[in-house]
PDB file of N, CA, C and O in Angstrom, chain B, residues numbered from 101:
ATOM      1  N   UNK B 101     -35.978   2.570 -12.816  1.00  0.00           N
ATOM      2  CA  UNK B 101     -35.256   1.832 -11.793  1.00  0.00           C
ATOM      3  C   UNK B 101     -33.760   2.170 -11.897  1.00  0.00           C
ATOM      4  O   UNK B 101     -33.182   2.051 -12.977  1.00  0.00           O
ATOM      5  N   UNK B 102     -33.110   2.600 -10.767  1.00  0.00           N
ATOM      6  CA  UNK B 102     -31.694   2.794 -10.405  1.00  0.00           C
ATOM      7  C   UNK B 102     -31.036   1.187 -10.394  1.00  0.00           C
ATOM      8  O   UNK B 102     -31.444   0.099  -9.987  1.00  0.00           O
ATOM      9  N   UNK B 103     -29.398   1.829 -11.286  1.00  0.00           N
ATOM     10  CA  UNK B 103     -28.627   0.546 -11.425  1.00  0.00           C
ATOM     11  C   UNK B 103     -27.797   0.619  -9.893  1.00  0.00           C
ATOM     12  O   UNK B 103     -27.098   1.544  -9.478  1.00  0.00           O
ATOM     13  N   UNK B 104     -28.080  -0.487  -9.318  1.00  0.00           N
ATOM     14  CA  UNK B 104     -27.372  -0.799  -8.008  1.00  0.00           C
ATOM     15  C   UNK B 104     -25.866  -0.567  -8.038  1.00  0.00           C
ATOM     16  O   UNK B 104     -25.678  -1.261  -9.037  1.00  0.00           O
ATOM     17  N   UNK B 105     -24.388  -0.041  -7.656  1.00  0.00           N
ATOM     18  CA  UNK B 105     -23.148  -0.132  -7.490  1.00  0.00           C
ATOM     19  C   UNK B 105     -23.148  -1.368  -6.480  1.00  0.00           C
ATOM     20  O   UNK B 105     -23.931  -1.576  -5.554  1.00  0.00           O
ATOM     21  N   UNK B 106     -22.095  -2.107  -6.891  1.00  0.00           N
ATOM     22  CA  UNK B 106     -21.998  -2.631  -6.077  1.00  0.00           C
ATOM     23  C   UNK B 106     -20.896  -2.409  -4.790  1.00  0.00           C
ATOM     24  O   UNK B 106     -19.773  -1.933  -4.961  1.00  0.00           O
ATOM     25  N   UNK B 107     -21.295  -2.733  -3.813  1.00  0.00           N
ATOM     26  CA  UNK B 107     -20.935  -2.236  -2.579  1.00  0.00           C
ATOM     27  C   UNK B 107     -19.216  -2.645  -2.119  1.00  0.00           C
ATOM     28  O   UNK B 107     -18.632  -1.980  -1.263  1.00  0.00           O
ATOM     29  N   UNK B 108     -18.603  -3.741  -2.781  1.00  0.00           N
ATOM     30  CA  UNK B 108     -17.476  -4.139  -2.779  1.00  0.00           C
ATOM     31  C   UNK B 108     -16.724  -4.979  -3.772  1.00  0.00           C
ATOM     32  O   UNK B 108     -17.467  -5.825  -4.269  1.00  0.00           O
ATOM     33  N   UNK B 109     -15.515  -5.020  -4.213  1.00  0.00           N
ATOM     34  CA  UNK B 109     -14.796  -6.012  -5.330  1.00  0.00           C
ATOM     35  C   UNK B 109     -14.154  -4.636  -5.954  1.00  0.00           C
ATOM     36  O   UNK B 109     -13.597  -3.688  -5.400  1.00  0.00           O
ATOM     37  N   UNK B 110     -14.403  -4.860  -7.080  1.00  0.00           N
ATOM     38  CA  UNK B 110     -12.977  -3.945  -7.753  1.00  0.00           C
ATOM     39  C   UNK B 110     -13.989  -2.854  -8.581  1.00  0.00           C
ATOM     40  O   UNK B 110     -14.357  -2.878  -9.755  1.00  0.00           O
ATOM     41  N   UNK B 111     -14.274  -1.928  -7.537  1.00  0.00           N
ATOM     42  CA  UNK B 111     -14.737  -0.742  -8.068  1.00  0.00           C
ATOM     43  C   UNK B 111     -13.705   0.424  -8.664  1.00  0.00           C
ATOM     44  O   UNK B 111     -12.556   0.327  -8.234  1.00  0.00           O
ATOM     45  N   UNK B 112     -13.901   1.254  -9.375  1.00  0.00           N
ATOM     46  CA  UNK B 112     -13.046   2.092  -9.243  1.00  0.00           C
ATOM     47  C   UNK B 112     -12.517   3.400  -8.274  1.00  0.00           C
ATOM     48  O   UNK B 112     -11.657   4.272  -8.392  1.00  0.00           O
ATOM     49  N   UNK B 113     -13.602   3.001  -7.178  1.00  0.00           N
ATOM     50  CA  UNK B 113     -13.199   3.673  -5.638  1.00  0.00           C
ATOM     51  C   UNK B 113     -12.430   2.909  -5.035  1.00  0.00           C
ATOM     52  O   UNK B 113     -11.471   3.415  -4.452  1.00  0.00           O
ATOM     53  N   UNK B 114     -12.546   2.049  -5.012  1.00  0.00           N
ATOM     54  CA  UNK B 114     -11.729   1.188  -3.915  1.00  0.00           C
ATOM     55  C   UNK B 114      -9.903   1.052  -4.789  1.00  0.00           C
ATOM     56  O   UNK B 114      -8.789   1.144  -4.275  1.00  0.00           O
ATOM     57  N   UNK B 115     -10.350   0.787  -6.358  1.00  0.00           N
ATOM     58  CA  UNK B 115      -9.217   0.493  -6.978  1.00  0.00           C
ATOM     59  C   UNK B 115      -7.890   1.868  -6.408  1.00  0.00           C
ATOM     60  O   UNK B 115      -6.708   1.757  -6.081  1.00  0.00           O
ATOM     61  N   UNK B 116      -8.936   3.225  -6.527  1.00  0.00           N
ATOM     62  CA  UNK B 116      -8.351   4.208  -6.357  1.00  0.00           C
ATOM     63  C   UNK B 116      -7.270   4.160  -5.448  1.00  0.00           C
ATOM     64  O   UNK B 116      -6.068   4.035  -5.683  1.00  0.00           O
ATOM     65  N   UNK B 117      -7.946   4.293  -4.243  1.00  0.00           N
ATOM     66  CA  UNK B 117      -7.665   4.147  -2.637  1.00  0.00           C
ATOM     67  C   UNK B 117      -6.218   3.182  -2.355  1.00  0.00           C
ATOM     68  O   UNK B 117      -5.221   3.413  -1.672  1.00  0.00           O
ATOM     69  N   UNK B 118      -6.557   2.165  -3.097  1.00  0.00           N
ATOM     70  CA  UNK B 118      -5.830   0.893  -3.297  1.00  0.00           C
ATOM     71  C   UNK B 118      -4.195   1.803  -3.922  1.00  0.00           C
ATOM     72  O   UNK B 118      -3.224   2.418  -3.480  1.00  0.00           O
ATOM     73  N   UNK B 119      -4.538   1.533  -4.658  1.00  0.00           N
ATOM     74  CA  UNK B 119      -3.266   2.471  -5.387  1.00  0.00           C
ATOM     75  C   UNK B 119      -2.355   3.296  -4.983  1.00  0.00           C
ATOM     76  O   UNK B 119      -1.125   3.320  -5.018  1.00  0.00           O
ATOM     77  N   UNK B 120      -3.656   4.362  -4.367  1.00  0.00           N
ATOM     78  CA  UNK B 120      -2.729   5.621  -3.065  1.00  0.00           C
ATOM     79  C   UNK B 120      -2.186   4.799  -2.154  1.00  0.00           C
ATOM     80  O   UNK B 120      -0.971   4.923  -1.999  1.00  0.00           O
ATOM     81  N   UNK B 121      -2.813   3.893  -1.426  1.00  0.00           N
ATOM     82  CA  UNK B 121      -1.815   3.143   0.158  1.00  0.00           C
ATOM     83  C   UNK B 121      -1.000   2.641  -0.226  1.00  0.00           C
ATOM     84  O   UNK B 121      -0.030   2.824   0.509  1.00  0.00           O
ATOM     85  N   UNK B 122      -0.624   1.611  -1.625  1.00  0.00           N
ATOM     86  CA  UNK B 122       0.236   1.360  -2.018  1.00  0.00           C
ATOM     87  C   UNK B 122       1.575   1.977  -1.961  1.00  0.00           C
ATOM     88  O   UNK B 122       2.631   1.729  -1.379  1.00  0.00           O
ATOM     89  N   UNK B 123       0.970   3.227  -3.106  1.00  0.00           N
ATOM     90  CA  UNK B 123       2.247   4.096  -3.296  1.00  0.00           C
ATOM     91  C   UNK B 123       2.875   4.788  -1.594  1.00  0.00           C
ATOM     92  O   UNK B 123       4.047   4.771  -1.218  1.00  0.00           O
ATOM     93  N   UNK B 124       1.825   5.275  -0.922  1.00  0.00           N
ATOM     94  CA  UNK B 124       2.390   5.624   0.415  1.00  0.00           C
ATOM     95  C   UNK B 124       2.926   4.670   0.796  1.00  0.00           C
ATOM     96  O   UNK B 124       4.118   4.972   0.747  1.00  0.00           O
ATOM     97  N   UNK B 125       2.816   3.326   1.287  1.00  0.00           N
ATOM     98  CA  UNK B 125       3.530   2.351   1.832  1.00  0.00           C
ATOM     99  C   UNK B 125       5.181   2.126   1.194  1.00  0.00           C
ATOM    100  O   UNK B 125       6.053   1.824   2.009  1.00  0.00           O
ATOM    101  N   UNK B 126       5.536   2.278  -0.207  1.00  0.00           N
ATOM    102  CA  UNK B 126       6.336   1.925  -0.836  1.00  0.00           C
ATOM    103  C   UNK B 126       7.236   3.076  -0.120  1.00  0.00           C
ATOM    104  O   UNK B 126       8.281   2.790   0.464  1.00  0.00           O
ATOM    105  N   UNK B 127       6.636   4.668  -0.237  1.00  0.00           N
ATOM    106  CA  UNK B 127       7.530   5.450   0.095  1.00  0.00           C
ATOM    107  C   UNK B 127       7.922   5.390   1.278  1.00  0.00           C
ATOM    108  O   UNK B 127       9.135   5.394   1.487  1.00  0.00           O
ATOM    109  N   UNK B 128       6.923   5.313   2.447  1.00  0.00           N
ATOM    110  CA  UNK B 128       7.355   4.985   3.854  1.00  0.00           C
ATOM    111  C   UNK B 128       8.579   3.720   3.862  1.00  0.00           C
ATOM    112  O   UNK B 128       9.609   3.855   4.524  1.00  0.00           O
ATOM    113  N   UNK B 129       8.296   2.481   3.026  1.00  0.00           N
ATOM    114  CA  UNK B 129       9.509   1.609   2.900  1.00  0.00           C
ATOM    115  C   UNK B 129      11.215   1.765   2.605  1.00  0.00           C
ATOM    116  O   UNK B 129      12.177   1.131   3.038  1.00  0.00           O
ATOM    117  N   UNK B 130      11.083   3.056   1.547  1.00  0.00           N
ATOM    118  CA  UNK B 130      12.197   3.199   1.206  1.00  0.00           C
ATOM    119  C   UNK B 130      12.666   4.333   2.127  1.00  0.00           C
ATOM    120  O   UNK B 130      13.837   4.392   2.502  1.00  0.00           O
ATOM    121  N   UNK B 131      11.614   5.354   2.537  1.00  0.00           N
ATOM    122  CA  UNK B 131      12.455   6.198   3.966  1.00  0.00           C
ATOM    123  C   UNK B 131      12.859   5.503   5.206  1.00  0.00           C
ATOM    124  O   UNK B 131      13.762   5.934   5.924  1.00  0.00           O
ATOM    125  N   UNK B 132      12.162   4.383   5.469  1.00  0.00           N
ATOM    126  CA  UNK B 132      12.771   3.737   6.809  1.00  0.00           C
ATOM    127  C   UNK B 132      13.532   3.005   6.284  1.00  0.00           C
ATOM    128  O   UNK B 132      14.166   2.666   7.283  1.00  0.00           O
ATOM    129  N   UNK B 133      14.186   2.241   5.110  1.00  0.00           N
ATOM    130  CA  UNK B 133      15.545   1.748   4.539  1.00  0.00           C
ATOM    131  C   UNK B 133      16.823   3.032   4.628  1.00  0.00           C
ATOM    132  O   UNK B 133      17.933   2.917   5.149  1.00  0.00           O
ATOM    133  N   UNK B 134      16.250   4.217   3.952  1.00  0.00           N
ATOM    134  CA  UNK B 134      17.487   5.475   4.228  1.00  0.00           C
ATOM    135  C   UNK B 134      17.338   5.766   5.297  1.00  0.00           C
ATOM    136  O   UNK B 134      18.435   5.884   5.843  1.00  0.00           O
ATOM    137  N   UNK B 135      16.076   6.071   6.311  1.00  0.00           N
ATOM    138  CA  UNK B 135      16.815   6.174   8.182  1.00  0.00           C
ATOM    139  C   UNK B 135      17.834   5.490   8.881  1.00  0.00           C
ATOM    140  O   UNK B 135      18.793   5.998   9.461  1.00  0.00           O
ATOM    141  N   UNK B 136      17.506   4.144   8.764  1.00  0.00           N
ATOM    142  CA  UNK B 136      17.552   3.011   9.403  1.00  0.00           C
ATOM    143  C   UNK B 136      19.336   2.600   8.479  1.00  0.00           C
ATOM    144  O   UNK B 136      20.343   2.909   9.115  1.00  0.00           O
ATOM    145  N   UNK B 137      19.503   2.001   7.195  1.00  0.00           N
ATOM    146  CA  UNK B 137      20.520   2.104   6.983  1.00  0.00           C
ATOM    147  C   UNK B 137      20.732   0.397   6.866  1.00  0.00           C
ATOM    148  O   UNK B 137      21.752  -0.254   6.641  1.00  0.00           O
ATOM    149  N   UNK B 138      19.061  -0.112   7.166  1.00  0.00           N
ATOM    150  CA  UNK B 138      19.136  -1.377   6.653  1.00  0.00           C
ATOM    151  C   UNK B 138      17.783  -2.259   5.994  1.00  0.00           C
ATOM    152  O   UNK B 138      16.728  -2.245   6.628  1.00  0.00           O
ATOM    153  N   UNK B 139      17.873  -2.952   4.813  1.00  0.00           N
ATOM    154  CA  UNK B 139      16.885  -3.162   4.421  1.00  0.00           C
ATOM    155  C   UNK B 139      15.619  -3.898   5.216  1.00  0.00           C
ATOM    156  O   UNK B 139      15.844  -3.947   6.425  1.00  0.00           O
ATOM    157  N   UNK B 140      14.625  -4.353   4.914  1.00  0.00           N
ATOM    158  CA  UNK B 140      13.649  -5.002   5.766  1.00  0.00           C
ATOM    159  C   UNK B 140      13.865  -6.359   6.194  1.00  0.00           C
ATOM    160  O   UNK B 140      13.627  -6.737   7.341  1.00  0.00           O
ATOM    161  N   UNK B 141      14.308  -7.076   5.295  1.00  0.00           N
ATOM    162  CA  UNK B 141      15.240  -8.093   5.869  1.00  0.00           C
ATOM    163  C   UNK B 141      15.853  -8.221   7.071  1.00  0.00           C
ATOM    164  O   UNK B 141      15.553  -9.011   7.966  1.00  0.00           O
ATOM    165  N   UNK B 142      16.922  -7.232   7.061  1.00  0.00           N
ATOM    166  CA  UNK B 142      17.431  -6.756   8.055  1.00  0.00           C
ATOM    167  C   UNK B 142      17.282  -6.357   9.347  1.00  0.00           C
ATOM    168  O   UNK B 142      18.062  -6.619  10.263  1.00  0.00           O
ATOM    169  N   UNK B 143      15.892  -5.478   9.449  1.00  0.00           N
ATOM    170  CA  UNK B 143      14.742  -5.090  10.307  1.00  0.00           C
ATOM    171  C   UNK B 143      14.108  -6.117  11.235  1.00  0.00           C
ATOM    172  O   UNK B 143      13.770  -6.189  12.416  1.00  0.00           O
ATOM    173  N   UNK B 144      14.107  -7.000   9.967  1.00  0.00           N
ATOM    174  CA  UNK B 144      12.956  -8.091  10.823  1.00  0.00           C
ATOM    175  C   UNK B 144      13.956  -8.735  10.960  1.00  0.00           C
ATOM    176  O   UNK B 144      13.578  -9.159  12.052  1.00  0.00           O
ATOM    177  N   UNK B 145      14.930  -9.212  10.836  1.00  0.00           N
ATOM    178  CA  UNK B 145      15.658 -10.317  11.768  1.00  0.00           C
ATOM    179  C   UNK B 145      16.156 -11.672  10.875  1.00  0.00           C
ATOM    180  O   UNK B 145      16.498 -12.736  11.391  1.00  0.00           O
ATOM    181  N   UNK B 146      16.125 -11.432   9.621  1.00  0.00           N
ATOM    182  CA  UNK B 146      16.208 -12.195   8.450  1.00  0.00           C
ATOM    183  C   UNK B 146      17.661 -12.734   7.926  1.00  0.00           C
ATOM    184  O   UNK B 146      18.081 -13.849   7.615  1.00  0.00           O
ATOM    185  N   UNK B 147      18.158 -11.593   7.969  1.00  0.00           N
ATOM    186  CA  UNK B 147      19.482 -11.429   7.695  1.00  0.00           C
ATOM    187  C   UNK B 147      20.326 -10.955   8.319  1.00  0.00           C
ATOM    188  O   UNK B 147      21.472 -10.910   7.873  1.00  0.00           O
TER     189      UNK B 147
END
């Protein structure tokens, strides 16, 4: 009998994945802070 994976929660596929969008998101954050010339705060209407 095959051990079932389970299909969702904290696999180490998903953990993976997780990690990469992270890091892309962070970098997209800090290039539209150096385009832009203002933090997100700023962006959204905060400050």
């Amino acid at each position: 009998m095959q051990e079932q994976k389970p299909k969702f929660g904290f696999t180490p596929f998903a953990e993976t994945w997780n990690g990469r969008l992270a890091m892309l998101g962070f970098v997209i954050g800090l290039a539209t802070e150096w385009i832009t010339g203002q933090n997100i705060l700023q962006q959204i209407g905060l400050m």
